[in-house]
N, C-alpha and C positions, 0 to 999 in steps of 0.2 A: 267170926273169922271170915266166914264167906262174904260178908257183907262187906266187908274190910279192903277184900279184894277184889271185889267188882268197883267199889270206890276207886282203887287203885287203877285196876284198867282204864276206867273214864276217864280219870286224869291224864295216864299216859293217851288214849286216842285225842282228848280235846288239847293236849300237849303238842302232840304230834298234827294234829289239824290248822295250831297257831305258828307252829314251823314252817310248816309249806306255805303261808303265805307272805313269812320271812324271807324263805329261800326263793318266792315268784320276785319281790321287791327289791331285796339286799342290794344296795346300790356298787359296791363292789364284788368281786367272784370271792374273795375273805369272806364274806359276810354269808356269801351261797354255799361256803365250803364248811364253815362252821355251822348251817343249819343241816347241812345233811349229816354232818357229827352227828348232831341233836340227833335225828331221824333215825339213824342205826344204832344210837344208846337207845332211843323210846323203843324202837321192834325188837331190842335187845331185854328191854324190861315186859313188854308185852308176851313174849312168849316166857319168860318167866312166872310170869302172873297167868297163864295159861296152865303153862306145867302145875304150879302150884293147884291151881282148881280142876284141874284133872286125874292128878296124880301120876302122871305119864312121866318116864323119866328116859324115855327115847329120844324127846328134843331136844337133848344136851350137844348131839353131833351141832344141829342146828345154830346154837348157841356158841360154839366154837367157832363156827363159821362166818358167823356175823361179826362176833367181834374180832373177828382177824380180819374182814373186811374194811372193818370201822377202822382198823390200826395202820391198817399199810393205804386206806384212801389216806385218810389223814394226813401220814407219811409225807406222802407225795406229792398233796397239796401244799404242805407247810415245805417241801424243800424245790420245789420250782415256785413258786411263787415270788412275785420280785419285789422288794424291799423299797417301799417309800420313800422318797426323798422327803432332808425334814422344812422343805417349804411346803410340801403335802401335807404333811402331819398337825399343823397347826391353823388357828382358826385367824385369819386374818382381819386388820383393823379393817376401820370404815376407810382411811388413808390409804392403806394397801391397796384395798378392794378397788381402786379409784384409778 
């Protein structure tokens, strides 16, 4: 089982490592806003996988906190952000593009 969970942590850090370099490139702020989701589910999972290899069950405040962070960033990214036009949305011919 320990072995199990240090598996798991590595995952979440090299998870959380190919995030950040989503959210340096994301060519949109959508794309930056939906990596730092990522970023607060993976610290959100990390310190779970922490608690669990410790046995500590103090980090639960912790745990509330993040993910009410995660909740109300999100929030407020998804309701200011502004809404594509749908000649945005779609990929243009070679004719268009011209």
């Amino acid at each position: 089982m320990i072995v199990t969970l240090w598996i798991c942590f590595a995952a979440l850090v090299i998870g959380m490592g190919l995030v950040l370099i989503r959210l340096e490139i994301g060519p949109t702020n959508l794309d930056r806003a939906v990596a730092l989701d990522v970023i607060t589910a993976s610290a959100v999972g990390i310190v779970v996988v922490l608690m669990a290899l410790t046995g500590r069950v103090d980090l639960l405040p912790l745990l509330v906190v993040l993910t009410s962070v995660g909740f109300i960033g999100s929030t407020t990214i998804a309701r200011f952000s502004q809404a594509e036009s749908i000649s945005d949305r779609r990929v243009l011919t070679a004719e268009e593009a011209a």
